[in-house]
Backbone of each chain as ProteinMPNN parsed JSONL, in Angstrom:
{"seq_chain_A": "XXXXXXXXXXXXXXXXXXXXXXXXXXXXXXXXXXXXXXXXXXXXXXXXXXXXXXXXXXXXXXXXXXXXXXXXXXXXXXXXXXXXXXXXXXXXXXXXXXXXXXXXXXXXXXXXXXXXXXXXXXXXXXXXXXXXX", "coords_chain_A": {"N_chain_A": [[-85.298, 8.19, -75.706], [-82.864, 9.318, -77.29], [-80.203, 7.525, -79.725], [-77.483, 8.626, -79.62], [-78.093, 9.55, -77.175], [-78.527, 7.392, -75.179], [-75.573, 6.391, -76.011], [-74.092, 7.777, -74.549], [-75.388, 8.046, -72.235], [-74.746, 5.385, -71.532], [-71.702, 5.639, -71.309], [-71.607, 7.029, -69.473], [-72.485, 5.719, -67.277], [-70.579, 3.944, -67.172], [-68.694, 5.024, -66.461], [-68.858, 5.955, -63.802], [-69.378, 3.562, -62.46], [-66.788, 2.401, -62.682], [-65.38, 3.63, -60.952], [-66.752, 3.405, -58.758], [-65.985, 0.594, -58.299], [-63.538, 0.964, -57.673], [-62.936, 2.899, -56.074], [-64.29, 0.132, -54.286], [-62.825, -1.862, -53.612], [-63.578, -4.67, -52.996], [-65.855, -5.405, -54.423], [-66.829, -7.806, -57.147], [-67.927, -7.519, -59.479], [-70.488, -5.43, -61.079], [-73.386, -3.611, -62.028], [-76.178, -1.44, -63.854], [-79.434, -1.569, -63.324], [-82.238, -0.777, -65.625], [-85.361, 1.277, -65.165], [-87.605, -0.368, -66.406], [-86.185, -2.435, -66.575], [-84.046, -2.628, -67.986], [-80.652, -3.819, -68.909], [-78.46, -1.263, -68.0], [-75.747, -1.256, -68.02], [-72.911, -3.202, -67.339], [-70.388, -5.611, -66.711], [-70.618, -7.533, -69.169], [-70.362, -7.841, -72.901], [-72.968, -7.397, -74.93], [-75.178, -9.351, -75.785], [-75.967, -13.113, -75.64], [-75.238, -13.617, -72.61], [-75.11, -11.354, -70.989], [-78.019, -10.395, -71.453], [-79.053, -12.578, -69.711], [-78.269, -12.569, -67.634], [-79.433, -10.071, -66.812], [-82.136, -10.726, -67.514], [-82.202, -12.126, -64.893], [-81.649, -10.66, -62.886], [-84.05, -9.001, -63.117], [-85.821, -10.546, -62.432], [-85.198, -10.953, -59.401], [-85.428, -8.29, -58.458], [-88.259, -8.154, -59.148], [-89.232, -10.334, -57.827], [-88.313, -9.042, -54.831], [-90.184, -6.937, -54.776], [-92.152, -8.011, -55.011], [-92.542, -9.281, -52.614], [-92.6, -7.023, -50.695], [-94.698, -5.479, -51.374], [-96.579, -7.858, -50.902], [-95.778, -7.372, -47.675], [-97.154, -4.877, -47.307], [-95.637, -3.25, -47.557], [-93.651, -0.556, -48.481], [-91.387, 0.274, -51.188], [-88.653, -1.76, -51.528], [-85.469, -0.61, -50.025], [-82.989, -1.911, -50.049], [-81.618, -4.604, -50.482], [-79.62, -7.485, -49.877], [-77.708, -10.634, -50.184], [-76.814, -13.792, -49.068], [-75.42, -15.762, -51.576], [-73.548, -18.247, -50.738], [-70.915, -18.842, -52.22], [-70.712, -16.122, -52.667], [-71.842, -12.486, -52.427], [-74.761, -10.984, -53.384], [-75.604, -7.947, -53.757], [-78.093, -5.286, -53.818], [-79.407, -2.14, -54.542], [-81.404, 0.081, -54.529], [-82.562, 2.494, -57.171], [-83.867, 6.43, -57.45], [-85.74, 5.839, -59.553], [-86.72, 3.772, -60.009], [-85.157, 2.082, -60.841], [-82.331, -0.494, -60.152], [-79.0, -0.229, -58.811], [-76.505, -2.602, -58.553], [-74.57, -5.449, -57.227], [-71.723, -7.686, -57.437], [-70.008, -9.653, -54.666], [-67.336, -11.271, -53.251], [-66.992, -14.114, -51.247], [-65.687, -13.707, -48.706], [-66.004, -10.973, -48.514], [-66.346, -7.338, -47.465], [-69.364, -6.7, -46.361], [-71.064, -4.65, -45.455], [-69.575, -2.339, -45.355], [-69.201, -2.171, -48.395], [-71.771, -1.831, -49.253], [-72.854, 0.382, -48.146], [-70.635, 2.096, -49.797], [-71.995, 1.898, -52.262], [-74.342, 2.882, -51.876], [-73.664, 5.865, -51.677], [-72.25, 6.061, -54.258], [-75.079, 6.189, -55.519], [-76.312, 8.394, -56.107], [-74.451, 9.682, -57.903], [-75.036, 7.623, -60.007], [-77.48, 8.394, -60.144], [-77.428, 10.83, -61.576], [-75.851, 10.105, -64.019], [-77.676, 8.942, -65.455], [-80.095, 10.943, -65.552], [-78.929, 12.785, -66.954], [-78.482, 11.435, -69.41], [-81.104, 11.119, -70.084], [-81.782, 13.654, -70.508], [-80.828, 14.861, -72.717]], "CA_chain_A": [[-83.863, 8.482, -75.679], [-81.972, 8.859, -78.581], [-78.919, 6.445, -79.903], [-76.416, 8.965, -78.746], [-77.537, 9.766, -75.669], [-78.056, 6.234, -74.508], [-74.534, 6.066, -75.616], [-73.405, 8.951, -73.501], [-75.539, 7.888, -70.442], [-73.987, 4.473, -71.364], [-70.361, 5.932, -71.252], [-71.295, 8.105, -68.158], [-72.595, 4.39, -66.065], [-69.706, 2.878, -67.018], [-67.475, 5.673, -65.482], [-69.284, 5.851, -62.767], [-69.456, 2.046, -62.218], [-65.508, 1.832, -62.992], [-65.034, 4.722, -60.145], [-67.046, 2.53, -57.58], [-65.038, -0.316, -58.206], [-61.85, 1.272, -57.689], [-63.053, 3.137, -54.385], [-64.619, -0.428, -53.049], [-62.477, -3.221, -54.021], [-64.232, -5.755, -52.922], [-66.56, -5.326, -55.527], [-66.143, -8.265, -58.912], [-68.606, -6.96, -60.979], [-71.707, -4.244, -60.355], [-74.55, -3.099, -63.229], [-77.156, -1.421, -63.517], [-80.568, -2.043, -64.21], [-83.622, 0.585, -65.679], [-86.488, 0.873, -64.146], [-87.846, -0.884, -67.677], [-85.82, -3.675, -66.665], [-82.899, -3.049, -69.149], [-79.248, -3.611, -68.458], [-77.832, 0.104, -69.004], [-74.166, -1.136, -67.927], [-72.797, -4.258, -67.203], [-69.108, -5.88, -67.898], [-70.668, -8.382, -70.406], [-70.683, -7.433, -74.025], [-74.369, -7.337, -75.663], [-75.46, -11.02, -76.043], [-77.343, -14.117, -74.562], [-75.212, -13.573, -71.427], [-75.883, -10.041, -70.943], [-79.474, -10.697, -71.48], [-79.214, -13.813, -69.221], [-77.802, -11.61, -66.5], [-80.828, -8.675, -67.202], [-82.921, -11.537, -66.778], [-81.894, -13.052, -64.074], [-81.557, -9.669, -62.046], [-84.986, -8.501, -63.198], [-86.439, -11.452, -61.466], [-84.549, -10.895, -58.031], [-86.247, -7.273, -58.421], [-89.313, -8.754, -59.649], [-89.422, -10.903, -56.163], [-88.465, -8.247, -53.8], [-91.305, -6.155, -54.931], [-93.724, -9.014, -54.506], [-92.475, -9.686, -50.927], [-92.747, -5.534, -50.258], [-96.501, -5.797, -51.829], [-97.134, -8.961, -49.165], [-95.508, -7.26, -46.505], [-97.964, -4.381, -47.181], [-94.813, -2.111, -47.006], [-93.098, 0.502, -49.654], [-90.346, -0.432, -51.608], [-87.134, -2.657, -50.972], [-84.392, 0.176, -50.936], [-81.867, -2.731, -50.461], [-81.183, -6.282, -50.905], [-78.394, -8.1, -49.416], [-77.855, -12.018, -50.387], [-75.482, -14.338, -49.444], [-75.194, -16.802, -51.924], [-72.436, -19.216, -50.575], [-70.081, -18.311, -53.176], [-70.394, -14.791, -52.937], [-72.466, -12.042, -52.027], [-75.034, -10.303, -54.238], [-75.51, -6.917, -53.121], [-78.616, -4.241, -54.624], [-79.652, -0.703, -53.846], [-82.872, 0.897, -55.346], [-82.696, 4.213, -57.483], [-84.815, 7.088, -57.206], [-86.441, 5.781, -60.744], [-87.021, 2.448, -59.714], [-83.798, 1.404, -61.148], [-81.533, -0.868, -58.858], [-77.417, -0.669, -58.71], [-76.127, -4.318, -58.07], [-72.915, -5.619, -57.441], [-71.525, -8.96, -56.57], [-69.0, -9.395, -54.202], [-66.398, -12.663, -52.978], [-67.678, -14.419, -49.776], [-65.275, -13.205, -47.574], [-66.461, -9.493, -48.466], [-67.118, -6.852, -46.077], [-70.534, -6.33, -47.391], [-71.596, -3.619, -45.045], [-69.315, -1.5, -46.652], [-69.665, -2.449, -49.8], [-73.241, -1.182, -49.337], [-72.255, 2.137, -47.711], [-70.159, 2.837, -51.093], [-73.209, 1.557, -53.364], [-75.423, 4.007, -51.067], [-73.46, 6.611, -51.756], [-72.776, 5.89, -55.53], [-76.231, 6.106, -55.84], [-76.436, 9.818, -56.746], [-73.228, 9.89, -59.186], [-75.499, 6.8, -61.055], [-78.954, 9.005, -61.117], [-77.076, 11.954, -62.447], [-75.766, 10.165, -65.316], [-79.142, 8.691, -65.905], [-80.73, 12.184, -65.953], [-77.963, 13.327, -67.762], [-78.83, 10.993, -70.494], [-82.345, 11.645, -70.551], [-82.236, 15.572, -70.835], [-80.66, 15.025, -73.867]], "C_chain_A": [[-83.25, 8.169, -77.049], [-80.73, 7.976, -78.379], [-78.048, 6.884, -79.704], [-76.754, 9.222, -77.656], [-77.587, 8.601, -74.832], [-76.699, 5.805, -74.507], [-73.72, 6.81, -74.463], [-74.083, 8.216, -72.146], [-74.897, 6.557, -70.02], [-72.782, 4.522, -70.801], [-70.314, 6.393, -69.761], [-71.351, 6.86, -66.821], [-70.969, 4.366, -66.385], [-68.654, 3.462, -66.143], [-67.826, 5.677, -64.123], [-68.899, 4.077, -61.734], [-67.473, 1.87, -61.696], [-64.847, 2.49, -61.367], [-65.353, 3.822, -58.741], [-66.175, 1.4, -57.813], [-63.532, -0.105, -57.466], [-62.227, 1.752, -56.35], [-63.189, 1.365, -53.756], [-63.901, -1.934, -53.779], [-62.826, -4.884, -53.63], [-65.149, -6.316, -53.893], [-65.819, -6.13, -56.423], [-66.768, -7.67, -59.957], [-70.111, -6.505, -60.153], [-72.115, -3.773, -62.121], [-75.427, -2.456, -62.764], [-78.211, -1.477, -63.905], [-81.566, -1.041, -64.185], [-84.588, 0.181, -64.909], [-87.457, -0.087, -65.102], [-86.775, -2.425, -67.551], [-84.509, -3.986, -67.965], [-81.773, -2.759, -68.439], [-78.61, -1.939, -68.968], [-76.322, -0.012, -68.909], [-73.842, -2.099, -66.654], [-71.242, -4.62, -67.739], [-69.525, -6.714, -68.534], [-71.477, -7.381, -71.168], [-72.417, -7.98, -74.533], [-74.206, -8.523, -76.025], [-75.848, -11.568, -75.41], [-76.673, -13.773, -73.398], [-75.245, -12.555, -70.845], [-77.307, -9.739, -70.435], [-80.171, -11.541, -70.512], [-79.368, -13.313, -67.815], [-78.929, -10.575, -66.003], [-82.061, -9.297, -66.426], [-83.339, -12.094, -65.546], [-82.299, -11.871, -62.587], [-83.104, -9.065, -61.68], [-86.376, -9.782, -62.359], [-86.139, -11.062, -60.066], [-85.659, -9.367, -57.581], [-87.646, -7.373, -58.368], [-89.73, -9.375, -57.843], [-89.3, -10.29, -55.005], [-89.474, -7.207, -53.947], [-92.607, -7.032, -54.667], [-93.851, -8.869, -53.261], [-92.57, -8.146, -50.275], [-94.074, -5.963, -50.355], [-97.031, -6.42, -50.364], [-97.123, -8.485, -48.04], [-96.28, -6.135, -46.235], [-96.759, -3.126, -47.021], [-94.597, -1.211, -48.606], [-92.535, -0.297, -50.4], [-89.406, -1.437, -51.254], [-86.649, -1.61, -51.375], [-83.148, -0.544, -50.933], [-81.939, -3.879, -50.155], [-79.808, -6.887, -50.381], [-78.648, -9.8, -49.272], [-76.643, -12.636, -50.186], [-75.566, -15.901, -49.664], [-73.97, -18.193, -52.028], [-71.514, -18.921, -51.528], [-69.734, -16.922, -53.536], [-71.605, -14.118, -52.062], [-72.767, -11.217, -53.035], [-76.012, -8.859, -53.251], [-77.003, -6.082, -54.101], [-79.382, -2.863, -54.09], [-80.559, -0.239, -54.78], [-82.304, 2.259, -55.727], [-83.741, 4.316, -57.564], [-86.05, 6.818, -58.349], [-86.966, 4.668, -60.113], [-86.138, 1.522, -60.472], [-83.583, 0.568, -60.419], [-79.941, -0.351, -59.498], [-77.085, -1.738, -58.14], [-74.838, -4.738, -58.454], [-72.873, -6.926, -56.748], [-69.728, -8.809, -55.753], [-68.233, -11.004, -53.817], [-67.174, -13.187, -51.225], [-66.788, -14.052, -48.552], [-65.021, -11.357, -47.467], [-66.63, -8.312, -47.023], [-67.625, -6.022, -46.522], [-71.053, -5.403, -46.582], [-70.603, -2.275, -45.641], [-69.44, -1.317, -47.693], [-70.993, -1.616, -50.191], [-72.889, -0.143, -49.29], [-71.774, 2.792, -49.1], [-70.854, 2.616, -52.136], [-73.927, 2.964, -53.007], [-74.766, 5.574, -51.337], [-72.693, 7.04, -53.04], [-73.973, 5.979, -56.363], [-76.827, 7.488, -56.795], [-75.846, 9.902, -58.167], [-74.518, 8.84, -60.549], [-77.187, 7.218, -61.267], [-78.89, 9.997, -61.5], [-77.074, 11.808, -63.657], [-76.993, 9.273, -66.116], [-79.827, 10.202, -66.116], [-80.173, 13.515, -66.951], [-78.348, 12.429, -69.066], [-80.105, 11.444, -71.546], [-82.406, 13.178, -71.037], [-81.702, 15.391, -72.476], [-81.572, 14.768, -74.959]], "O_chain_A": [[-83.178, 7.114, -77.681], [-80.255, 7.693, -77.279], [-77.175, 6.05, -79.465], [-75.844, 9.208, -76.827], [-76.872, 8.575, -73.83], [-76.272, 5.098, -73.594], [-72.883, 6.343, -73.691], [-73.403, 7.879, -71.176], [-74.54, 6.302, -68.87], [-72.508, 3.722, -69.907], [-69.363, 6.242, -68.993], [-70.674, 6.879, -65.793], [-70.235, 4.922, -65.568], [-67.927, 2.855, -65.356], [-66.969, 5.368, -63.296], [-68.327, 3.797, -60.681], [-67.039, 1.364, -60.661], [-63.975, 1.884, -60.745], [-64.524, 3.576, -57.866], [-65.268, 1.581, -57.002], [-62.749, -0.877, -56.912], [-61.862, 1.047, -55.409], [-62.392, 1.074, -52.865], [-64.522, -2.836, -54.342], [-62.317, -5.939, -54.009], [-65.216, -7.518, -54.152], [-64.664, -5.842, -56.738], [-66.311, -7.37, -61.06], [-70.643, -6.956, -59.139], [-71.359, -3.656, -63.085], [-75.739, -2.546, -61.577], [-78.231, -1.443, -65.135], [-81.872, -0.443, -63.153], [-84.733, -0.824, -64.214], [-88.249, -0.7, -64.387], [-86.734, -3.295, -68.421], [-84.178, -5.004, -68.574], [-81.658, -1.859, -67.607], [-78.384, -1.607, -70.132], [-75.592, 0.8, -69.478], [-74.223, -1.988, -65.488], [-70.8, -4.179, -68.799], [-68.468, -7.226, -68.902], [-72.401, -6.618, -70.884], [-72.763, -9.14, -74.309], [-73.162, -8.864, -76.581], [-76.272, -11.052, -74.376], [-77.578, -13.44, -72.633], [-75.516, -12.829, -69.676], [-77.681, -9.115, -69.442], [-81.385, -11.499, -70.315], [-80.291, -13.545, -67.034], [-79.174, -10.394, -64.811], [-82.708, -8.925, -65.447], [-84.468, -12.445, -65.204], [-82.984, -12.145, -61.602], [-83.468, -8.732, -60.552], [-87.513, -9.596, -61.926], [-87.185, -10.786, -59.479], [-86.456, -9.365, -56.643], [-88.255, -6.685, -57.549], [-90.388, -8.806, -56.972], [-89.967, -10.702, -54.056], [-89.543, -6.493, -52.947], [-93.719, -6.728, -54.235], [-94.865, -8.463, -52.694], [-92.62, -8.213, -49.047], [-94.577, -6.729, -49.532], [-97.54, -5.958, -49.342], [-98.0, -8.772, -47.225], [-96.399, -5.952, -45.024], [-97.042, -2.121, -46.369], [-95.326, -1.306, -49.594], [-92.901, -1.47, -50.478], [-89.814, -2.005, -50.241], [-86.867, -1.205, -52.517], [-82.214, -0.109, -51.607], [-82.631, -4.03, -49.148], [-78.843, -6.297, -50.866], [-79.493, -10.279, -48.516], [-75.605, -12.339, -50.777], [-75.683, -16.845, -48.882], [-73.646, -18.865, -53.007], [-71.428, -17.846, -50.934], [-68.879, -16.532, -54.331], [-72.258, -14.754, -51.235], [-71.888, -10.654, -53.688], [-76.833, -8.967, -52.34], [-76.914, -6.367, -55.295], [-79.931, -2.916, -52.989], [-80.224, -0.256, -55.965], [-81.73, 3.022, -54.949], [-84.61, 3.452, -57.688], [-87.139, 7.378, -58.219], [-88.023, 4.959, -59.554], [-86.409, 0.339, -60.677], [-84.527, 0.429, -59.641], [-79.86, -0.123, -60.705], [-77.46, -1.821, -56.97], [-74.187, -4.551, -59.482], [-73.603, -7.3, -55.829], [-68.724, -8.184, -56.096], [-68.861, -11.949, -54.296], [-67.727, -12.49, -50.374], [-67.275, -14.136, -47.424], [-64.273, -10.692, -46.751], [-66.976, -8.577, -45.872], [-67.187, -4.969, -46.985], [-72.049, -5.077, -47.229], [-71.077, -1.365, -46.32], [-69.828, -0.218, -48.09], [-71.168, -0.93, -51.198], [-72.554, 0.453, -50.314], [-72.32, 3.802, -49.545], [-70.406, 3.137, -53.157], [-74.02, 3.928, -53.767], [-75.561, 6.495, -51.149], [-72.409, 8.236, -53.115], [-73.987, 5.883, -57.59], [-77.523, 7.516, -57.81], [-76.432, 10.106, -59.23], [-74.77, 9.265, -61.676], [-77.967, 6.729, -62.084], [-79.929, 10.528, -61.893], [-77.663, 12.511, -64.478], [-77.014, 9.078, -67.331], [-80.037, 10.398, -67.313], [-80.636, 14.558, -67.413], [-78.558, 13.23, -69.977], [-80.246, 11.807, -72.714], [-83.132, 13.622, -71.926], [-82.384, 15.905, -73.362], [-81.229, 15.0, -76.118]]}, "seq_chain_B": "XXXXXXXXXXXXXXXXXXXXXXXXXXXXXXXXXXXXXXXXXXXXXXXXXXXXXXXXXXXXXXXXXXXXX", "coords_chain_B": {"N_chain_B": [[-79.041, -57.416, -31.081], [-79.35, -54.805, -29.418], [-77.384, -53.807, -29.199], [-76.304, -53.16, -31.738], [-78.291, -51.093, -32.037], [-77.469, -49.6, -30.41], [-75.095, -48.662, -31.358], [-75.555, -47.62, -34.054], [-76.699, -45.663, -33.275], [-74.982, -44.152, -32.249], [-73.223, -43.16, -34.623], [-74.968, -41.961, -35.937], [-75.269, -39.871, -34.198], [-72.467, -38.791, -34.234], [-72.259, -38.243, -36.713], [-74.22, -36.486, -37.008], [-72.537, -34.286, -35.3], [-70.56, -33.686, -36.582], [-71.59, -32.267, -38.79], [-72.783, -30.336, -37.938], [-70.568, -29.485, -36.664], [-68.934, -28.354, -39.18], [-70.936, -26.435, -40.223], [-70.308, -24.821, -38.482], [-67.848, -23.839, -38.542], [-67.675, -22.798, -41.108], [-69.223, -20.742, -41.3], [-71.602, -21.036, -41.047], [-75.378, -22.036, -40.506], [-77.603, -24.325, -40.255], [-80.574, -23.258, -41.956], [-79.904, -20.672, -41.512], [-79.953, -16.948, -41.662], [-80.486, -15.741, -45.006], [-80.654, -13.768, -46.551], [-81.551, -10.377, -46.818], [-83.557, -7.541, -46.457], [-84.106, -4.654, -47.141], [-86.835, -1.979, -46.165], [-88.399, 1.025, -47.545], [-89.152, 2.35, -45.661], [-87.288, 2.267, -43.655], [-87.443, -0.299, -42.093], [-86.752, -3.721, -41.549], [-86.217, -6.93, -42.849], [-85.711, -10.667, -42.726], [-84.825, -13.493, -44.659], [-84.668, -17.166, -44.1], [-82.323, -18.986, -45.65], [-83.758, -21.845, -45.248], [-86.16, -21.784, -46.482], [-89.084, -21.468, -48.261], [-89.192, -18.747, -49.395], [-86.839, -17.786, -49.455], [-84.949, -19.59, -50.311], [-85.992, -19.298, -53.36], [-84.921, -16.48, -53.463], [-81.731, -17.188, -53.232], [-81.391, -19.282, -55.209], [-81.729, -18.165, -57.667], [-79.358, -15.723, -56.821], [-77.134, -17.124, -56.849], [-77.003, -17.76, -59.477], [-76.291, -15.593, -60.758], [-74.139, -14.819, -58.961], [-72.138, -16.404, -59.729], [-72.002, -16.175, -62.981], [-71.589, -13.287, -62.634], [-71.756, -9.647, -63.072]], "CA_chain_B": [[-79.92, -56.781, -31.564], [-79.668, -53.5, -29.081], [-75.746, -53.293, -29.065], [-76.267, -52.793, -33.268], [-78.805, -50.047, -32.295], [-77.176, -48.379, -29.892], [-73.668, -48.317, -32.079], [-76.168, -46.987, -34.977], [-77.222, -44.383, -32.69], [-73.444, -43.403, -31.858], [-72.88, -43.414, -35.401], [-75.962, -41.091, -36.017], [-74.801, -38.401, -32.958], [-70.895, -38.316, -34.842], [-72.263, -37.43, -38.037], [-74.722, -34.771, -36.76], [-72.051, -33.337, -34.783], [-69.589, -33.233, -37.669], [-72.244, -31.182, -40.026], [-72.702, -29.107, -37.033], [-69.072, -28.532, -36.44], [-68.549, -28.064, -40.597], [-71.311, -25.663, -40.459], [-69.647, -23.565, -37.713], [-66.626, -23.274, -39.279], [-68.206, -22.232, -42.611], [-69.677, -19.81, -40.304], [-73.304, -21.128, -41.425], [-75.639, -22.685, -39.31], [-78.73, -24.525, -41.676], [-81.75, -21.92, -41.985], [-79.354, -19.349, -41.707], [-80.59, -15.835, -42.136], [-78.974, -15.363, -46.15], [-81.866, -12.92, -47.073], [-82.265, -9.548, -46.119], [-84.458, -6.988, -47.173], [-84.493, -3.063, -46.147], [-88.029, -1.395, -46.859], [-88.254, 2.451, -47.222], [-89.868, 2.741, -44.558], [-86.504, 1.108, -42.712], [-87.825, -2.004, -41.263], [-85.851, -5.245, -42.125], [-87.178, -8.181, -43.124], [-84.587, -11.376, -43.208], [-85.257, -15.001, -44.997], [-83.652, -18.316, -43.684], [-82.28, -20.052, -46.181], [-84.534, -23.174, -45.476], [-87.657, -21.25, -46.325], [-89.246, -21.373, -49.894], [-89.091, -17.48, -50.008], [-85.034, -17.509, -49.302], [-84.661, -20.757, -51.714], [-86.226, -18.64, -54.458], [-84.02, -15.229, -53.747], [-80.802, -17.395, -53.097], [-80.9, -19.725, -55.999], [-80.699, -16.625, -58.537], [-78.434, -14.754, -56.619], [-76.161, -17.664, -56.627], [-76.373, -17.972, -60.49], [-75.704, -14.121, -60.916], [-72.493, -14.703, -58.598], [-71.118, -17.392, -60.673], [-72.003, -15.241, -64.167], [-71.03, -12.067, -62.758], [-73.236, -8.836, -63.758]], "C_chain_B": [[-79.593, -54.631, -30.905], [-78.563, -53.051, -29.291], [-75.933, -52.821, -30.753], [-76.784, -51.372, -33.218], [-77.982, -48.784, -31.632], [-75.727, -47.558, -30.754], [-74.565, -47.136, -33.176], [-76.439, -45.506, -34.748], [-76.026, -43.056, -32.914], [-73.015, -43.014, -32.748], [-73.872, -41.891, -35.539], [-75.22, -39.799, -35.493], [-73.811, -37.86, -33.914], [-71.138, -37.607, -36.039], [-72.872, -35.938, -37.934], [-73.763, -33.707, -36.473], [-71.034, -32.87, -36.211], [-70.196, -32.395, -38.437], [-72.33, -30.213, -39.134], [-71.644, -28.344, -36.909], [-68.618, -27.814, -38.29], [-69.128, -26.547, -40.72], [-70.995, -24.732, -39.861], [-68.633, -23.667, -38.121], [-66.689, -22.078, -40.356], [-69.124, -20.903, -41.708], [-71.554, -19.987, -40.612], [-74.044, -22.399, -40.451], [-77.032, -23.179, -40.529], [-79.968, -23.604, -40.847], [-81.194, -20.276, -41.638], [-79.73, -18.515, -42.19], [-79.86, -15.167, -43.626], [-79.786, -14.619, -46.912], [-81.631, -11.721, -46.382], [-82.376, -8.115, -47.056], [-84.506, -5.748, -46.4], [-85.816, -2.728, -46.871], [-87.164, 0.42, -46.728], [-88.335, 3.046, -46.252], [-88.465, 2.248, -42.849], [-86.055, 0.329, -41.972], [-86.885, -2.427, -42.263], [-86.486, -6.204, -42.067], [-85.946, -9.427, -43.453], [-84.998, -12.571, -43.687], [-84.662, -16.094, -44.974], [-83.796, -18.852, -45.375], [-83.075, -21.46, -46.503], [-86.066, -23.338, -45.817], [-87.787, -21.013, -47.902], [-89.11, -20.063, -50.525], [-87.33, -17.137, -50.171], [-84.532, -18.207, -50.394], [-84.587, -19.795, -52.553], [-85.188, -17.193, -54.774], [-82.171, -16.013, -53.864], [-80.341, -18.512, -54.4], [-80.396, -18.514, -57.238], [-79.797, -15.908, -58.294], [-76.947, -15.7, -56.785], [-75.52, -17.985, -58.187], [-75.478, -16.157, -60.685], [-74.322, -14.374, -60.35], [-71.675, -15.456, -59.624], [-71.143, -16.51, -61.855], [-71.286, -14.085, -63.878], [-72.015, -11.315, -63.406], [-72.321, -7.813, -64.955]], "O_chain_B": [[-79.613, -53.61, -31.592], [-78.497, -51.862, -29.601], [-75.468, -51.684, -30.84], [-76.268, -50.478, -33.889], [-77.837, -47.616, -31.993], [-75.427, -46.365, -30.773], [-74.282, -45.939, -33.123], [-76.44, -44.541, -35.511], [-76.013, -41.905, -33.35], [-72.114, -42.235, -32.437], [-73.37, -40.816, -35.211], [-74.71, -38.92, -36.187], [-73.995, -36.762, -34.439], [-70.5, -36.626, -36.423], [-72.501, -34.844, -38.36], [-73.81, -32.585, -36.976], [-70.948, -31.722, -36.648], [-69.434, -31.572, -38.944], [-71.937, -29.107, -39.504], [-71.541, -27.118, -36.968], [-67.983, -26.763, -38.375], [-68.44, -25.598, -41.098], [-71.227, -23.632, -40.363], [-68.337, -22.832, -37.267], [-66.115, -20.994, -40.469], [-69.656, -20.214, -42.578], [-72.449, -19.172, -40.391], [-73.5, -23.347, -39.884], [-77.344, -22.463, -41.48], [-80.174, -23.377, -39.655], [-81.776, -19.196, -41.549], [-80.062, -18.746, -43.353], [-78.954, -14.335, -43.581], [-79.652, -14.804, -48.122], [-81.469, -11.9, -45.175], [-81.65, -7.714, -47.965], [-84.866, -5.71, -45.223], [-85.978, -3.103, -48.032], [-86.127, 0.856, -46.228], [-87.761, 4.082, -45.918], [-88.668, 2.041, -41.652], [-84.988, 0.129, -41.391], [-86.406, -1.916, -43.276], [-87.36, -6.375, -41.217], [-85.218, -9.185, -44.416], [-85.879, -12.943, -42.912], [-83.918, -16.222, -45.946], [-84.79, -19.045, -46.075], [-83.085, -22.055, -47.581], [-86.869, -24.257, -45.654], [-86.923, -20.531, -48.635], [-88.954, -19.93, -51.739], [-86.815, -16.329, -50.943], [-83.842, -17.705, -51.281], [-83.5, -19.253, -52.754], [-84.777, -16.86, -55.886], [-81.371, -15.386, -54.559], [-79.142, -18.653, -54.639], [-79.279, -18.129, -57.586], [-79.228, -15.325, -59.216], [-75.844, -15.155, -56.839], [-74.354, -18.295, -58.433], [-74.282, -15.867, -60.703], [-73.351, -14.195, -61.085], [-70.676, -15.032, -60.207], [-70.094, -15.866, -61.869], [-70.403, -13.732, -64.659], [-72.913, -11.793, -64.099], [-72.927, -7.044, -65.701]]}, "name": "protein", "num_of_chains": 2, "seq": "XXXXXXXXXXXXXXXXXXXXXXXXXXXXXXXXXXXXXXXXXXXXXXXXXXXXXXXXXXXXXXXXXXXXXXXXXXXXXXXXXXXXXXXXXXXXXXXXXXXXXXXXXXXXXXXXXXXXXXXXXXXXXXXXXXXXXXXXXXXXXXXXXXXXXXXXXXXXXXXXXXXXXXXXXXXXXXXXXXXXXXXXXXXXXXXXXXXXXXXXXX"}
């Protein structure tokens, strides 16, 4: 991928991202991650906490693919956590991406999902929209 | 000697019940199901909290909440 079109498929998450927010307000903050394990769009600016975040996520991914493996099954196509303080939410793309969003603990995280699940498309368009370029 | 134990006891019961009643409020009960996992295939798979595989998914998810993504 070239350096503009990662910016374009950059520009295209973020609209996307900004769009789900605004439909599911419950939503504080939602990214997403390549199938390469890179943040493509995230609200933190490029830096250790960015990276920290990438990290952090790519583990969670990292562990639900183990526990698929173990369980002798397919994939995880979603994730639902509730970490006392919130709820971290993630949905598998067709790449092996995820979309992940955190939400407040008094969420109502079955929706929340529903509008991830159906965000899901809009965010492997502008991924394939990046790439063609 | 027994009147100490049995107060100790009474003492014991009040506190259990109080984490009990705390935790039903908080709507959490300990080993609470705070895991869950869809396959493709769409079975569910859920992980108590008090289980080393839930530990491991719920301590990261809990830094991610605090950071934000």
């Amino acid at each position: 991928m070239t350096e503009r079109s990662e910016a374009e498929t950059a520009e295209g998450l973020d609209r996307v991202l900004a769009d789900l927010r605004a439909l599911s307000e419950d939503i504080e903050s939602c990214a997403v991650l390549s199938e390469d394990r890179d943040l493509l769009s995230s609200s933190h600016q490029p830096g250790v906490e960015r990276e920290r975040v990438a990290a952090m996520l790519a583990a969670l991914v990292y562990l639900s693919e183990r526990l698929a493996r173990e369980s002798g099954k397919g994939n995880i196509s979603q994730l639902r956590i509730d970490a006392g303080g919130g709820h971290l939410l993630v949905v598998r793309l067709g790449d092996g991406g995820v979309l992940a969003a955190t939400t407040g603990p008094e969420a109502r995280v079955g929706l929340v999902l529903y509008d991830m699940r159906n965000a899901r498309g809009e965010v492997e368009k502008a991924l394939a929209e990046g790439s063609d370029q | 000697m027994k009147k100490l134990l049995r107060r100790l006891l009474l003492l014991g019961a009040l506190a259990g019940a109080a984490y009990a009643v705390r935790g039903y409020l908080r709507g959490r009960s300990p080993g609470q199901e705070t895991v869950q996992l869809v396959f493709d295939d769409g079975s569910v798979r859920s992980l108590a909290s008090n289980t080393t595989q839930g530990q491991e998914f719920t301590d990261i998810a809990r830094k991610i909440v605090e950071t934000g993504l």
